[in-house]
C-alpha positions in Angstrom: 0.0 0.0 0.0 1.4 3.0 -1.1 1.4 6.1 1.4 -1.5 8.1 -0.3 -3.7 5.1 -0.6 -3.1 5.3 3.5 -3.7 8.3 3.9 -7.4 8.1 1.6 -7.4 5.1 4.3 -7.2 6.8 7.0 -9.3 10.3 6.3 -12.2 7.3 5.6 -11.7 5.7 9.1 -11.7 9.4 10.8 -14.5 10.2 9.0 -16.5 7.2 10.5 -15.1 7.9 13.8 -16.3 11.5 13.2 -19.9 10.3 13.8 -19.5 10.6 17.6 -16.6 13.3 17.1 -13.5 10.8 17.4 -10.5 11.8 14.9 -9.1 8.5 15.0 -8.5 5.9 12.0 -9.2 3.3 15.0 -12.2 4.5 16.2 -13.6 4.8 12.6 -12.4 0.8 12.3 -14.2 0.1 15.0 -17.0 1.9 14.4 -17.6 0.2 11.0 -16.6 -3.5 12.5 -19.6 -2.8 14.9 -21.7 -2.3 11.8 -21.1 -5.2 9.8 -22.0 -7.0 13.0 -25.5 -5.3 12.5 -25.5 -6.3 9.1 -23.0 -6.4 6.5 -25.6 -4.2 4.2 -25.5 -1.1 6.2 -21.5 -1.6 6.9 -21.2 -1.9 3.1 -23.2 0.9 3.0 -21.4 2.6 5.5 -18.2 2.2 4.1 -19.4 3.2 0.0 -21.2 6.5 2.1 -18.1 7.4 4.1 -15.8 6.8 0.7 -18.3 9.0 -1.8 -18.3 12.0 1.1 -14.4 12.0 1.2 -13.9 11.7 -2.4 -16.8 14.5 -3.0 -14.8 16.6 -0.7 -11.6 15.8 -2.4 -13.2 16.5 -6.4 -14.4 19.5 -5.0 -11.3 21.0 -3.8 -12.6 21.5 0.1 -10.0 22.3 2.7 -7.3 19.5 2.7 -6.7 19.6 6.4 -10.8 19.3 7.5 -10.9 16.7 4.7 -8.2 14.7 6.5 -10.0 15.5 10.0 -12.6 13.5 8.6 -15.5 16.5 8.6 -16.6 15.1 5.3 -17.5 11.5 6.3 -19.5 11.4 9.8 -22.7 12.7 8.1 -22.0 10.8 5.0 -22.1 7.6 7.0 -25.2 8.0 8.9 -26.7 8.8 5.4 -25.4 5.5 3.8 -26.8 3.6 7.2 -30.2 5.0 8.0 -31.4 4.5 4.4 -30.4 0.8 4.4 -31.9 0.5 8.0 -35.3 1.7 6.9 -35.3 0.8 3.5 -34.7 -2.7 1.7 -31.7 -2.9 -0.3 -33.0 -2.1 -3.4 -30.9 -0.4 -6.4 -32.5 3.2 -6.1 -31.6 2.6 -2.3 -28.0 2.4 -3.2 -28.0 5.3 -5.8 -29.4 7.5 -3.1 -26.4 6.4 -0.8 -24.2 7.6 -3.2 -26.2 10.9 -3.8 -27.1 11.3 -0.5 -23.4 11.1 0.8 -22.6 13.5 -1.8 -25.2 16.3 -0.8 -24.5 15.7 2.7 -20.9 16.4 2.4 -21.8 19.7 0.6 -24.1 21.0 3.3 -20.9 20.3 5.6 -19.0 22.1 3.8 -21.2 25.0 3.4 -21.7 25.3 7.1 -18.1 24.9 7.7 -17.8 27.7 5.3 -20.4 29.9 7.4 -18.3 28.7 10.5 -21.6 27.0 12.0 -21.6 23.8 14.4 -23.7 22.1 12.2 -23.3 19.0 13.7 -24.7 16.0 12.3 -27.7 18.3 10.6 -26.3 17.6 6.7 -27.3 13.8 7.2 -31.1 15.1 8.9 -31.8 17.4 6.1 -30.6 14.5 3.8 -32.2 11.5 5.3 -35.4 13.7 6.0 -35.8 14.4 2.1 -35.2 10.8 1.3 -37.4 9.3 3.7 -39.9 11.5 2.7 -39.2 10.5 -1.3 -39.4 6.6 -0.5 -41.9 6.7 1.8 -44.4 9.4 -0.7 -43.2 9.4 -3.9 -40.9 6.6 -5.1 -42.2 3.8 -2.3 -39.7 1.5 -1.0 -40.5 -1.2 1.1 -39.4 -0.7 4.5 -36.5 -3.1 6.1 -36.9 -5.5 8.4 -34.7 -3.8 10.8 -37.3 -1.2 11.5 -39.2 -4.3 13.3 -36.9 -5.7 15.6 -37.4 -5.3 19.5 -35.2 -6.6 22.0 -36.6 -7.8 25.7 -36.6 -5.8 28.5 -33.1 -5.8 30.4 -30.7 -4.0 32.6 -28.8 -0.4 32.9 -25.8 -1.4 31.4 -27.5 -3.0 28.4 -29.3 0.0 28.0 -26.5 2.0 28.6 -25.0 -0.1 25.6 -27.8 0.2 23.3 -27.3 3.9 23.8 -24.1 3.9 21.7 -25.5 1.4 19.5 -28.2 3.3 18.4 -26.5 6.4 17.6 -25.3 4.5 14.1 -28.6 2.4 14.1 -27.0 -0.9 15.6 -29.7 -2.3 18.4 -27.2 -5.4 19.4 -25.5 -5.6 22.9 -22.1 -6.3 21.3 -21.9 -3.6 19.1 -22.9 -0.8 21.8 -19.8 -2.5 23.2 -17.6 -2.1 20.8 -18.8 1.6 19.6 -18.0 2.4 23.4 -14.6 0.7 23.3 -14.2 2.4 19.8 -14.9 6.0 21.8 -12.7 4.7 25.0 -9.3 4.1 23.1 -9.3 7.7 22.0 -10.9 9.4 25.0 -11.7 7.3 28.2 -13.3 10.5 29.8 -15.5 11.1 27.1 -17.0 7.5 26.7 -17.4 7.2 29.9 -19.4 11.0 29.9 -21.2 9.2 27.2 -22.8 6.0 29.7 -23.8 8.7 32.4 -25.6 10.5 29.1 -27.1 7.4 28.5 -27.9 6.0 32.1 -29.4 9.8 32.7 -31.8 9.9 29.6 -33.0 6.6 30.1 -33.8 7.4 33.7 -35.3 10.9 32.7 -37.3 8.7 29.7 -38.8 6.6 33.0 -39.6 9.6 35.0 -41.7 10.7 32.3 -43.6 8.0 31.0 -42.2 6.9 27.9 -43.2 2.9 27.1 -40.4 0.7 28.7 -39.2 -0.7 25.7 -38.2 1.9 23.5 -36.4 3.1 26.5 -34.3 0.0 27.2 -33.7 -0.2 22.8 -31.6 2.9 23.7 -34.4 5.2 21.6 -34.2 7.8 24.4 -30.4 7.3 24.9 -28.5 7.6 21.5 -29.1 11.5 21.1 -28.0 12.0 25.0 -24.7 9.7 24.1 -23.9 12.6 21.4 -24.7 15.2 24.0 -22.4 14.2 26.8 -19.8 13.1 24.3 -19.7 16.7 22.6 -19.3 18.7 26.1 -17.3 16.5 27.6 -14.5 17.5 29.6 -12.0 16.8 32.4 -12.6 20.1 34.4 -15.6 19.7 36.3 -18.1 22.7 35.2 -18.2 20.2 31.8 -20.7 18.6 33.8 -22.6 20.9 33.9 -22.9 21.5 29.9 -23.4 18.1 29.6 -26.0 17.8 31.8 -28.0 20.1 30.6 -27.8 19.1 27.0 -28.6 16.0 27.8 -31.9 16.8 29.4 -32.8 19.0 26.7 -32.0 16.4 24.1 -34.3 14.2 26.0 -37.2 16.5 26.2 -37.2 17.9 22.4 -37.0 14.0 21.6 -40.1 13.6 23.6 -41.9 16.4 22.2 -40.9 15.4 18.5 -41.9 11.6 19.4 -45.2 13.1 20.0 -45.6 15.0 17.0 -44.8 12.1 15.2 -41.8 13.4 13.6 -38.5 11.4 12.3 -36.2 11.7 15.1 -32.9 10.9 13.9 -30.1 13.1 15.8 -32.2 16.1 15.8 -32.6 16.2 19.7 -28.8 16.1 19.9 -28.3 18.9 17.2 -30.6 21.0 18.7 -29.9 20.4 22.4 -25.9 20.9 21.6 -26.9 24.7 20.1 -29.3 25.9 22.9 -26.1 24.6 25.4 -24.0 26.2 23.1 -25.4 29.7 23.5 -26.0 29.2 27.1 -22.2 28.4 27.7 -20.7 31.4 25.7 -24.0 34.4 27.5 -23.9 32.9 30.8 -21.2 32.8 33.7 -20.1 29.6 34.8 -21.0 30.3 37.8 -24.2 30.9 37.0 -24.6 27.9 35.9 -23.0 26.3 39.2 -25.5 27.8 41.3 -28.8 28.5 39.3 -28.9 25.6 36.3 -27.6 22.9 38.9 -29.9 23.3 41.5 -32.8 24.0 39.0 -32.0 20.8 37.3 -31.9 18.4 40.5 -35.0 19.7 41.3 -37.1 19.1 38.1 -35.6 15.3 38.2 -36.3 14.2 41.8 
C-alpha cells in the first residue's frame, strides 16, 4: 500500500469515527466492524457513504486539512446507514447512498464555510428528504430492521444500546464495541457518554415513555452525542453536559409526540441551545442556578 492510498485510508476511518466526534482511524475501524455486525448491508453501506463523502470533498477542492480530520465522512455515513436501515436494499436505495453522501458532504461544507456547528444536521436534512421520497413518492419497502425489538433488560445494556443506536445498531455487542471504539481515543468522554445514557434513560422513565423503547436505547443515542460533545476533564463540563442531555431528551419527547422522524435532531438542537448558554452565561451561574434548577425538576 502506497502512502497516499493510506492516507485516503485513514481520512475514511476518521471520517466514520467523526460520527461521535473521534478523529481517530481506530475508532472509525471500529465503528464500521460494529456495523457489519449489525448487518453487512449497512456496513457496506457505510463504508461506500463514508468513501463518496471524502472523495466529494476531495473532487471539490474542500480544505485539505478538515478533509483529512474526517468532517466530510461522519454525516456521509449516517446517510449511507439509516437509508439501508429503513429501507430494503433495493438499487435506487444504493444510488441515493451515493447521492445522499454526496449532498451531505456539501451541506458540511457550506456550514463549515459559514463557521456553523452544524453537527450532524447535513445527514437530517438528507435522510429527512429521502425518507420522505421513498416513503411518498418513489415507495420502497421498508426493512426488516425497522421491526426488531429486543426484551426488557438492565442499565448497562441499556447504557450499551445507547451507543449502538447512535449509528442504528440495536445489538449488545456492538454498543460495546462503539463504546470501546470511543474509550481508546478518550476514556473521559466515553465514559461521559454512559452517564448521558444512564441519565436519559432514567429521565425517559420519569416521564412515562413505554419501557421498551427506552431499554432499545431510543431515548439514549441523542443523550450519548450530547455528553460526548461537552465532555470534559474540568468539572463545570458537567454541567454543559447535563444540561444538553436533558434537553435532548425532552425535544425527543416532544418530537416523538408529533410524530416526527427523530434521527439526531434532539442532539443537534440540544448541543446549540447549550452552546449559547455556555458562551451568555457565567459559569458560575450555571454552578449555582442551572444545577440546582436541574436536581430539582428530576427528583
Amino acid at each position: 500500500m502506497n502512502a497516499k492510498s493510506f492516507l485516503l485510508g485513514r481520512t475514511i476511518f476518521r471520517g466514520i469515527g467523526q460520527i461521535m466526534l473521534q478523529e481517530n482511524g481506530w475508532t472509525g475501524a471500529l465503528f464500521l466492524a460494529g456495523i457489519f455486525y449489525g448487518s453487512y448491508i449497512s456496513g457496506i453501506a457505510a463504508l461506500l457513504a463514508a468513501i463518496t463523502g471524502t472523495l466529494t470533498a476531495k473532487f471539490l477542492k474542500y480544505d485539505r486539512t478538515a478533509i483529512e480530520q474526517g468532517l466530510y465522512g461522519f454525516s456521509a455515513t449516517l446517510v449511507g446507514v439509516a437509508l439501508t436501515f429503513y429501507f430494503k436494499p433495493v438499487p435506487a436505495i444504493w444510488l441515493a447512498v451515493i447521492a445522499g453522501a454526496a449532498t451531505a458532504t456539501i451541506i458540511q461544507h457550506f456550514l463549515i464555510w459559514k463557521n456553523v456547528p452544524g453537527f450532524t444536521l447535513p445527514f437530517i436534512l438528507v435522510s429527512w428528504v429521502l425518507l420522505y421520497f421513498f416513503h411518498h413518492a418513489y415507495v420502497v419497502t421498508n426493512s426488516l430492521a425497522i421491526g426488531e425489538v429486543f426484551p426488557d433488560e438492565d442499565d448497562f445494556v441499556t447504557s450499551a444500546r445507547g451507543f449502538g443506536e447512535v449509528i442504528f445498531q440495536g445489538s449488545n455487542l456492538a454498543g460495546i464495541i462503539f463504546f470501546l471504539a470511543v474509550f481508546i481515543n478518550k476514556p473521559i468522554v466515553a465514559l461521559y457518554g454512559v452517564a448521558g445514557a444512564l441519565l436519559s434513560a432514567y429521565l425517559s422513565v420519569r416521564i412515562g415513555e413505554p419501557s421498551l423503547a427506552i431499554h432499545m436505547g431510543l431515548f439514549s443515542f441523542n443523550a450519548v452525542l450530547c455528553a460526548i460533545t461537552f465532555a470534559d476533564e474540568k468539572p463545570k463540563a458537567g454541567i454543559f453536559v447535563l444540561t444538553a442531555v436533558v434537553l435532548s431528551v425532552l425535544i425527543d419527547v416532544w418530537m416523538l409526540q408529533m410524530n416526527y422522524s427523530v434521527l439526531t435532531f434532539p442532539f443537534v438542537a440540544a448541543s446549540w441551545i447549550t452552546l449559547v448558554l455556555k458562551k451568555m452565561l457565567p459559569a458560575q451561574w450555571f454552578n449555582s442556578v442551572v444545577l440546582k434548577k436541574l436536581s430539582q425538576d428530576i427528583k
